[in-house]
SEBA-737237 format. One record per residue (C-alpha): z, x, y; residue number from 1. Coordinates in steps of 0.05 Angstrom, whole numbers, plus 32768, in hexadecimal, padded with zeros to 4 digits. Layout:
<pts>
((Z X Y) NUM),
...
</pts>
This chain:
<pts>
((8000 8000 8000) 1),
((8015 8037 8031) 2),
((7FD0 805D 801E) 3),
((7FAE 8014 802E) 4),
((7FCE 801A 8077) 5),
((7FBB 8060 807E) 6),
((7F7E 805D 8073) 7),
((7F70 8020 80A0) 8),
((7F98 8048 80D8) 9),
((7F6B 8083 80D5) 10),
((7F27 8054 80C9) 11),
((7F44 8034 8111) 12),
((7F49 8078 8135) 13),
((7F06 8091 8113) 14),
((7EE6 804D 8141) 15),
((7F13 8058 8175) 16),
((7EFA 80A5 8185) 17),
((7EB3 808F 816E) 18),
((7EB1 805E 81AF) 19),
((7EDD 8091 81D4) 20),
((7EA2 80B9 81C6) 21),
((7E6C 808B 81D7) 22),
((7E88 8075 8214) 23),
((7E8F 80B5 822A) 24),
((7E44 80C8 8221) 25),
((7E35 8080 824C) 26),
((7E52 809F 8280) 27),
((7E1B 80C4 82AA) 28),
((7E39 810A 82D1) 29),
((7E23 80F1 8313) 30),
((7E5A 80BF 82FD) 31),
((7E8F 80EC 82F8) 32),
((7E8B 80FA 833E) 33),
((7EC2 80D3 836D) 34),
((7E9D 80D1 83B0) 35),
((7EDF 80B1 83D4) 36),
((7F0E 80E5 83B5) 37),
((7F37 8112 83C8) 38),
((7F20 80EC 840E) 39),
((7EFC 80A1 8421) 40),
((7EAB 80C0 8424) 41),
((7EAB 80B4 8476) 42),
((7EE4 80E0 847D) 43),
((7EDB 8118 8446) 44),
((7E86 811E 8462) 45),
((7EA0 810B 84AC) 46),
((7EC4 8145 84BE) 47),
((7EB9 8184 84DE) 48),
((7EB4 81A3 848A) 49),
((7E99 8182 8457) 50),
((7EC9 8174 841F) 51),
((7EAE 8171 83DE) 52),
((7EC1 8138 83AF) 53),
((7EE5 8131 8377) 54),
((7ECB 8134 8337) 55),
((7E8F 815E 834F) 56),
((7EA0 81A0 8326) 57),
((7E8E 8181 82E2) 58),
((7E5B 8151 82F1) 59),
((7E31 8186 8304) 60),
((7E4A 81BD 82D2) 61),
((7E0F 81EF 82BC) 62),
((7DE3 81DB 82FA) 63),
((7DC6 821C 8313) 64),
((7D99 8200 8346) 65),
((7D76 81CD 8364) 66),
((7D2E 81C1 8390) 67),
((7D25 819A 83C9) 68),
((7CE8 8191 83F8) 69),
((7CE7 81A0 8438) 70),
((7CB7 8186 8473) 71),
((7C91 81CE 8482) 72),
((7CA5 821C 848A) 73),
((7CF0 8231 848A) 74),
((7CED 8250 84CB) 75),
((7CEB 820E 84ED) 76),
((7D28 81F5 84C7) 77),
((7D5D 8223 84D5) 78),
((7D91 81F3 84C2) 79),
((7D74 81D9 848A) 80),
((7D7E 8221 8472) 81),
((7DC1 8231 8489) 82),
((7DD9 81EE 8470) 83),
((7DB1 8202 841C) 84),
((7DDA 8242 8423) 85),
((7E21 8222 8436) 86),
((7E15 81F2 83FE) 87),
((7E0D 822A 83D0) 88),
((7E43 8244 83E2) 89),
((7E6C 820A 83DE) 90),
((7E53 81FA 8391) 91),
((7E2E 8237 8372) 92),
((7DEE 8208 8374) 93),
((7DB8 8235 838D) 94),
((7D89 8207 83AE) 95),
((7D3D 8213 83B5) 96),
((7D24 81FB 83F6) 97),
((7CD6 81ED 83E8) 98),
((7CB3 81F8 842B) 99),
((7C75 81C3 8427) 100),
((7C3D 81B8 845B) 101),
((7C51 8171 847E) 102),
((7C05 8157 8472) 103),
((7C06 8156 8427) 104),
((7C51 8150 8417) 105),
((7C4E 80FB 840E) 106),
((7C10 8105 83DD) 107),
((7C32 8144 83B5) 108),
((7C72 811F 83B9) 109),
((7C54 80E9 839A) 110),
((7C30 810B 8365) 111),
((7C67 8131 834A) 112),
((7C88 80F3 8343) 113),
((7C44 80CA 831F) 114),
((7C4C 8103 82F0) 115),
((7C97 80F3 82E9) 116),
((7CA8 8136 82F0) 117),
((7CED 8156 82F6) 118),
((7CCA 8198 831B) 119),
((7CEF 817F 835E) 120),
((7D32 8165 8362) 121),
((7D3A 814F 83AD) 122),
((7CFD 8140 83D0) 123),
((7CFB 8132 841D) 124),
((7CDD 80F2 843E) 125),
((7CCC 80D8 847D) 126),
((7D00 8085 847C) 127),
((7CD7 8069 84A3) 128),
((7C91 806F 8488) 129),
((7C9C 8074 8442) 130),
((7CD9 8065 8428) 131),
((7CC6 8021 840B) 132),
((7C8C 803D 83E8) 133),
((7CB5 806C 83BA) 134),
((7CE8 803B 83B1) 135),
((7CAD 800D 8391) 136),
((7C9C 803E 8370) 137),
((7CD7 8047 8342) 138),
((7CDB 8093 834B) 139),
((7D22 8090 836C) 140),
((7D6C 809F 8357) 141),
((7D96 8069 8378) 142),
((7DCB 8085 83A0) 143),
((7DFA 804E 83AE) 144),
((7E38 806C 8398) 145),
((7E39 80A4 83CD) 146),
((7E35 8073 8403) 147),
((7E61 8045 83E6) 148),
((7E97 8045 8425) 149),
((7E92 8020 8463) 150),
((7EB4 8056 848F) 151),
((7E77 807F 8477) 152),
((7E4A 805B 849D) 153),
((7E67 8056 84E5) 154),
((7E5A 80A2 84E7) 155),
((7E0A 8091 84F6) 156),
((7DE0 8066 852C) 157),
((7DE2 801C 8516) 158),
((7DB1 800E 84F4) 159),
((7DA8 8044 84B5) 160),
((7DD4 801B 8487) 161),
((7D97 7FDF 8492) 162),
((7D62 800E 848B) 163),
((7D82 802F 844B) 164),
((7D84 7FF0 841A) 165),
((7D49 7FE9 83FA) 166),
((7D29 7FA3 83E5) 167),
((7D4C 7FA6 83A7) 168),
((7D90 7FB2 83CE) 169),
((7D9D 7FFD 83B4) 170),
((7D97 8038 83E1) 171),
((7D6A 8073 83C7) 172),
((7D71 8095 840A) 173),
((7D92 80C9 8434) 174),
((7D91 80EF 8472) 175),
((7D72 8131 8478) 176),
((7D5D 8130 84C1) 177),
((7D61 80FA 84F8) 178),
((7D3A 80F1 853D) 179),
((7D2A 80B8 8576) 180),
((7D05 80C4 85B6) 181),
((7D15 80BD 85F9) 182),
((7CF9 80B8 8643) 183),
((7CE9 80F7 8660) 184),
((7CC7 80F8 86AC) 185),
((7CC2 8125 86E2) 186),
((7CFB 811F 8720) 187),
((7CC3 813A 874F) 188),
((7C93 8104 8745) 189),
((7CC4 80CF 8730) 190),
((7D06 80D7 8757) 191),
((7D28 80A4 872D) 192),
((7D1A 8091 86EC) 193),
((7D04 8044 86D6) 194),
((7D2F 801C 86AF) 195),
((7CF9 7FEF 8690) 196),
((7CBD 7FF4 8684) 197),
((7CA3 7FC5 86B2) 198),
((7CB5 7FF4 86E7) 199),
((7C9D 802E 86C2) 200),
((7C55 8013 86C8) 201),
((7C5F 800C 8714) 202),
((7C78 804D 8716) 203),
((7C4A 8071 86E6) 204),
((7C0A 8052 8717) 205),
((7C2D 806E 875A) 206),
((7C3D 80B7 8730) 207),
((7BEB 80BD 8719) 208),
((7BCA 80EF 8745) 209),
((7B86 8114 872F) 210),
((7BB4 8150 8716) 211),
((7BEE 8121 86E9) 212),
((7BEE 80E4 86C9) 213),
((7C24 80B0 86D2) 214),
((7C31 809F 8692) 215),
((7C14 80CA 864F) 216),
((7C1D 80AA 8606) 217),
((7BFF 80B6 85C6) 218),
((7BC6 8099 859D) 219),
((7BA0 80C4 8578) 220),
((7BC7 80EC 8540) 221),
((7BE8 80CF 84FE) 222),
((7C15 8099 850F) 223),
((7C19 80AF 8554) 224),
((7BFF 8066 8571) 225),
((7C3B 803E 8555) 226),
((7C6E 806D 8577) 227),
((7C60 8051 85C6) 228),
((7C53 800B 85A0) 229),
((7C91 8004 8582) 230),
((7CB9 801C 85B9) 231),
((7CA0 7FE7 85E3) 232),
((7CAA 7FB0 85AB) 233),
((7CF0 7FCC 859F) 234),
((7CF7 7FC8 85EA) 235),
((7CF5 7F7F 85E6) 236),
((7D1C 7F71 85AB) 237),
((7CE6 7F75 857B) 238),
((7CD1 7F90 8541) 239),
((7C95 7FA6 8521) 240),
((7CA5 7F98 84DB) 241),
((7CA8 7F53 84AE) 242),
((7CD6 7F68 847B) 243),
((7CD1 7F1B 8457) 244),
((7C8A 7F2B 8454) 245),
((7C87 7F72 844D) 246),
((7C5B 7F7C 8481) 247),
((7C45 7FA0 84CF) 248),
((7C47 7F72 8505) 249),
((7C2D 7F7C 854A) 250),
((7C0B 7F38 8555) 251),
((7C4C 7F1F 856E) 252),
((7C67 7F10 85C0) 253),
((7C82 7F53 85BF) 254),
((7C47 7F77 85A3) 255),
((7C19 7F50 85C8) 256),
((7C3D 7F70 8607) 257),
((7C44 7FAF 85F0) 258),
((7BFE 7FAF 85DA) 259),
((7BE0 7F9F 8620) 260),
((7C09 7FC4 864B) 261),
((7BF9 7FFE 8626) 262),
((7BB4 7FF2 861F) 263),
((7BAE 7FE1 866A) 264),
((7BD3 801F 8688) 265),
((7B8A 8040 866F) 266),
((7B5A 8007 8680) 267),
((7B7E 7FE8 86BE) 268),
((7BB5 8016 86D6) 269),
((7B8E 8055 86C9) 270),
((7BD7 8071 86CE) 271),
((7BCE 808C 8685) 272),
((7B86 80B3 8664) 273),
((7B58 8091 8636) 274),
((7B5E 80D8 8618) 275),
((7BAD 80B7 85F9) 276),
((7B75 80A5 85BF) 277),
((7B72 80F9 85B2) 278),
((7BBC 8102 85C0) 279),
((7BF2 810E 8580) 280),
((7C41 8108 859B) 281),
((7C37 8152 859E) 282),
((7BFF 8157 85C6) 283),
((7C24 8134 85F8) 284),
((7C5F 8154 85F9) 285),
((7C3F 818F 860B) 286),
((7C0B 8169 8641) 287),
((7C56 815A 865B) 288),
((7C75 819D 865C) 289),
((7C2D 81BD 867F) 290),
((7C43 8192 86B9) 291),
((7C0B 8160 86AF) 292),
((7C35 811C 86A0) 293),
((7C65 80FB 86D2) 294),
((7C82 80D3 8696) 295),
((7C83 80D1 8655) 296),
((7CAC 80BA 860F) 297),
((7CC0 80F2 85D5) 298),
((7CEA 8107 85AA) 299),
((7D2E 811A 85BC) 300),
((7D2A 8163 85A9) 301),
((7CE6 8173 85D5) 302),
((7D2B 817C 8603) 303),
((7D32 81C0 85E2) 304),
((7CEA 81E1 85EA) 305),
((7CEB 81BD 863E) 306),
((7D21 81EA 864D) 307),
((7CF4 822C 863B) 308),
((7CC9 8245 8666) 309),
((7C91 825D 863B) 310),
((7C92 8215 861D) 311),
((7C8A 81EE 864E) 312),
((7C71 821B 8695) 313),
((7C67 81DE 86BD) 314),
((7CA3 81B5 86BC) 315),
((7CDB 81E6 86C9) 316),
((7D0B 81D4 86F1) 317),
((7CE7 818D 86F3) 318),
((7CF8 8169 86B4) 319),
((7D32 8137 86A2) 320),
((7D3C 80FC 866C) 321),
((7D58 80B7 866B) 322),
((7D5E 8080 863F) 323),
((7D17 8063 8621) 324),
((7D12 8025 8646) 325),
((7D1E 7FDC 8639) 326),
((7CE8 7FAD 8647) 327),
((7D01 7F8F 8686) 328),
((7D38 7F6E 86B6) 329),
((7D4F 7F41 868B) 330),
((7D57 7F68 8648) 331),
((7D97 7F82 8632) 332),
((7DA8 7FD0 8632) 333),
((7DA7 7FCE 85EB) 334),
((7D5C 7FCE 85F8) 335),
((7D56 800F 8613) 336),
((7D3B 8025 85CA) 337),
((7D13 8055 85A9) 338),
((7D00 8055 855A) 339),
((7D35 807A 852B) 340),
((7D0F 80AB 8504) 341),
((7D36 80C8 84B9) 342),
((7D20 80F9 84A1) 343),
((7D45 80E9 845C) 344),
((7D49 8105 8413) 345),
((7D3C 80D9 83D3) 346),
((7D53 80F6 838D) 347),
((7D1D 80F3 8353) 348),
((7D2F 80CA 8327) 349),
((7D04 80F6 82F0) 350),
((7D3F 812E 82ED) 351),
((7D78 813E 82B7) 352),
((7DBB 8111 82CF) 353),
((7DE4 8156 82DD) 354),
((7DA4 816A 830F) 355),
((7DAC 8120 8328) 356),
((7DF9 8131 8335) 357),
((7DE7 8174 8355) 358),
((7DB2 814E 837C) 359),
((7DE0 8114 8396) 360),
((7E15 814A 83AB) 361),
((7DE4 8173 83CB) 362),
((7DCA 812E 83FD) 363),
((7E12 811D 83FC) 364),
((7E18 815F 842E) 365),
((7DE4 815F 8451) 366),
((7DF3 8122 8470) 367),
((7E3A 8135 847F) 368),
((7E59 814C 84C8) 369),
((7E52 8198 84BC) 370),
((7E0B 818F 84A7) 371),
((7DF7 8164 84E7) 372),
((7E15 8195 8512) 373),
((7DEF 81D2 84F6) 374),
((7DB0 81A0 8509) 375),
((7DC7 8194 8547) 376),
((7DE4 81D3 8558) 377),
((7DB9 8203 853C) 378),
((7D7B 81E8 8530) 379),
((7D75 81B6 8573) 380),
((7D69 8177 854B) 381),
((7D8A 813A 8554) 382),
((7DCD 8130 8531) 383),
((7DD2 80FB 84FC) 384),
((7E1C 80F2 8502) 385),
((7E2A 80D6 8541) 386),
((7E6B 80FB 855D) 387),
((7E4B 8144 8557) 388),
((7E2A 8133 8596) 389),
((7E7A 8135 85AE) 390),
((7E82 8175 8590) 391),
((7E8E 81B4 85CD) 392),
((7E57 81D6 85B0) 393),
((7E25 8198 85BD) 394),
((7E2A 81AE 860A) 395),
((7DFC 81E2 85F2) 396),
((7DBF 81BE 85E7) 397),
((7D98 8196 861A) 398),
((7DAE 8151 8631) 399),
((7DDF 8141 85F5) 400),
((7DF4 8100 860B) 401),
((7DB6 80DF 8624) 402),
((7DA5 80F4 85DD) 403),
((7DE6 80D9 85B8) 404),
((7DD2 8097 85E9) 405),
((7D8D 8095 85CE) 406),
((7DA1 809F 8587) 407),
((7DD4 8065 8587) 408),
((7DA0 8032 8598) 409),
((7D6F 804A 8576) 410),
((7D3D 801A 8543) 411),
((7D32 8028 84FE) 412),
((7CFE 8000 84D7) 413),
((7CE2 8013 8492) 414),
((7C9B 8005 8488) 415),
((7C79 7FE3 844C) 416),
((7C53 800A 841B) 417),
((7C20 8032 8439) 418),
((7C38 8020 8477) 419),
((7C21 8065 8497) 420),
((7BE1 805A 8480) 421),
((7BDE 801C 84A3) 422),
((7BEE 803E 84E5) 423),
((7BA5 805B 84DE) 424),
((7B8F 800E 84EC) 425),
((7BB5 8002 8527) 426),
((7B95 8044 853C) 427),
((7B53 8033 8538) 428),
((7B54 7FEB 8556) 429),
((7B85 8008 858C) 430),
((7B44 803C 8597) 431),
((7B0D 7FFB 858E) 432),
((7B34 7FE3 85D3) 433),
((7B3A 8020 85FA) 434),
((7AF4 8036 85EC) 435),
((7ADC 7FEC 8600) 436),
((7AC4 7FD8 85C0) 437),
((7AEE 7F93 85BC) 438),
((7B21 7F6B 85EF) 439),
((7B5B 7F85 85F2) 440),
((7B7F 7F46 85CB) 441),
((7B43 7F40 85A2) 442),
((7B4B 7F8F 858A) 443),
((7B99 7F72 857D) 444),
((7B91 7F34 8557) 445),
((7B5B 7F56 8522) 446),
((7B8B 7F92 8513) 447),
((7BBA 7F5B 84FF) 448),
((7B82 7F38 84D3) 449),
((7B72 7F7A 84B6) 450),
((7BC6 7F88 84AC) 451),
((7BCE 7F4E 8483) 452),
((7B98 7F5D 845B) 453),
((7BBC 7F97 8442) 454),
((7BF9 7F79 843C) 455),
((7C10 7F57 83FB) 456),
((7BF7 7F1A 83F0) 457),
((7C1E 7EE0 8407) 458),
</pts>
């Protein structure tokens, strides 16, 4: 009888440890890791260092290294390589920063991932553009857990947390890099600055001599027309995307405004060049700093290169920045937006789970305080967590708080698949009215027709 019991008692201990066992193997290493331990994730990533969390020593045990994509050479990205090394340091994870030419990187991104290949661990992204088209695709590691904390997100402008959750309502993205844009003009030729942009077209038409332009914008590169478009539209209150329908909008009151005021500052106003239709963002930053613009809208960090003398010959001591402006009178300040740009990192989903744990750890830092500051700090981009801008050394850099201002209202929308593809039609019809090939509403209302039909079908 005894022998009866014993055996049963070791039979139950044999099942007990066999789903010990099993359980145990259920449980993923990325798992292990306790992203609000020893510290809640806003405060152990929103401090001046970066705490790592609990649990992170085993899940990643035997990771060596990991790769991650980066948008062009290392010697741009100075803190994208100071921030690799301290997180070697901090882990023993060497990590392989893969310098990529920005014209190719969506298509080889994409392709290492069609291939389902675990060559890359981290890859970079532009939010905006096309986040929602790798999340369709099903390429992505979801990385809810490590923002799983509500104190995590007041460290960033308003509206990332939005912009994060997919359509499925998981978040496959981080921040690697964050930017906005804001009004830059010339005190010489425009004493003080406009608040709307109502007054900015007055103002731009008085500025326009035959040696500078009032008002300079871009429409000719990749993308480059939906910058000054969506500014206006967020000016308003608008926005440029249907999420429901998963679709660009600009046949709307607000893009219908924004839309003829910028196409009549070149036909009517002749306060802008019908040469914007040549003009990337770049191209006129630099028409800006050679002293040939009065006004114009970009990026935050253009701040750094105005200041510098080689960079920008004809503006020095002649160049200051405001807000971007709201649309007019009777808008509220909270208008006085600009898109927010992320330039984010996704986790392939194609990896071994201990690379995946590596992987989440190594996005976990680089959105964190110390990293931000490094961006801000050393590199002269703009900070993704809000209160480095506060930080003593932020006196440093040019114009910190109109850029801290600009950053806190700025917009962030996520386009629908091939979204920046579609920016090539808005270019073209935006051209068709400029060059005087169709009405200017008429150029307007048959982007939209040709919009939808690239949209999914209703």
């Amino acid at each position: 009888m005894k022998a009866k019991y014993l055996l049963f008692a070791v039979l139950l201990i044999t099942i007990a440890s066999a789903v010990g066992v099993a359980a145990g193997e259920s449980t993923k290493p990325y798992e292990v890791i306790q992203w609000n331990s020893p510290k809640p994730i806003g405060e152990r990533i929103g401090g001046s260092t970066y705490v790592l969390p609990d649990g992170w020593k085993e899940a990643v045990a035997g990771v060596k290294r990991i790769k991650v994509s980066n948008f062009g050479a290392l010697k741009h990205d100075p803190a994208t390589v100071q921030n690799a090394k301290k997180f070697e340091e901090l882990t023993g994870i060497n990590v392989q920063v893969l310098a990529w030419a920005e014209a190719p990187i969506v298509a080889k991104t994409v392709s290492i991932f069609a291939a389902k290949s675990p060559a890359v661990d981290v890859f970079c992204y532009d939010h905006p553009t096309t986040y929602t088209q790798m999340v369709a695709g099903g390429w992505l590691h979801p990385i809810d857990a490590i923002w799983n904390d509500p104190g995590a997100w007041e460290l960033y402008a308003g509206p990332l947390k939005e912009g994060l959750k997919a359509p499925d309502g998981h978040i496959y993205g981080s921040i690697g890099q964050t930017k906005t844009m804001m009004l830059y003009y010339r005190p010489s030729i425009v004493p003080k600055p406009p608040e709307t942009w109502v007054e900015l077209r007055d103002m731009a038409k008085k500025a326009t001599t035959p040696k500078v332009w009032g008002y300079v914008y871009s429409a000719g590169g990749e993308m480059d027309i939906i910058y000054p478009l969506r500014d206006m539209v967020y000016s308003q209150g608008g926005r440029i995307v249907d999420v429901e329908r998963q679709r660009i909008v600009i046949d709307s009151p607000e893009g219908r405004n924004a839309w003829k005021m910028l196409a009549e500052m070149v036909l009517v106003d002749k306060s802008a060049p019908a040469s914007v239709l040549e003009y990337s963002w770049m191209g006129v930053a630099d028409l800006f700093g050679m002293g040939k613009a009065a006004m114009i809208m970009t990026h935050t960090v253009d701040a750094n290169r105005y200041q510098d003398p080689k960079k920008a010959p004809g503006i020095q001591g002649d160049w200051a920045v405001t807000s971007p402006p709201k649309w007019d009178g009777t808008k509220p300040d909270s208008y006085h937006a600009s898109y927010f740009d992320v330039d984010g990192y996704m986790i392939n989903t194609f990896i071994n789970d201990r690379q995946k744990a590596a992987a989440m750890l190594f996005v976990d830092f680089m959105r964190s305080y110390e990293a931000s500051y490094r961006e801000l700090i050393v590199e002269g981009n703009e900070a993704a967590v809000i209160s480095v801008y506060d930080h003593p050394d932020a006196s440093k850099i040019p114009v910190p708080k109109a850029r801290q201002a600009a950053m806190k209202n700025a917009v962030l929308e996520t386009f629908p698949p091939a979204g920046r593809m579609l920016t090539d039609v808005l270019m073209e019809y935006f051209a068709n009215v400029i060059g005087g090939k169709m009405e200017l509403m008429e150029g307007l209302e048959k982007c939209q027709q040709v919009l939808d039909d690239y949209a999914v079908p209703e």
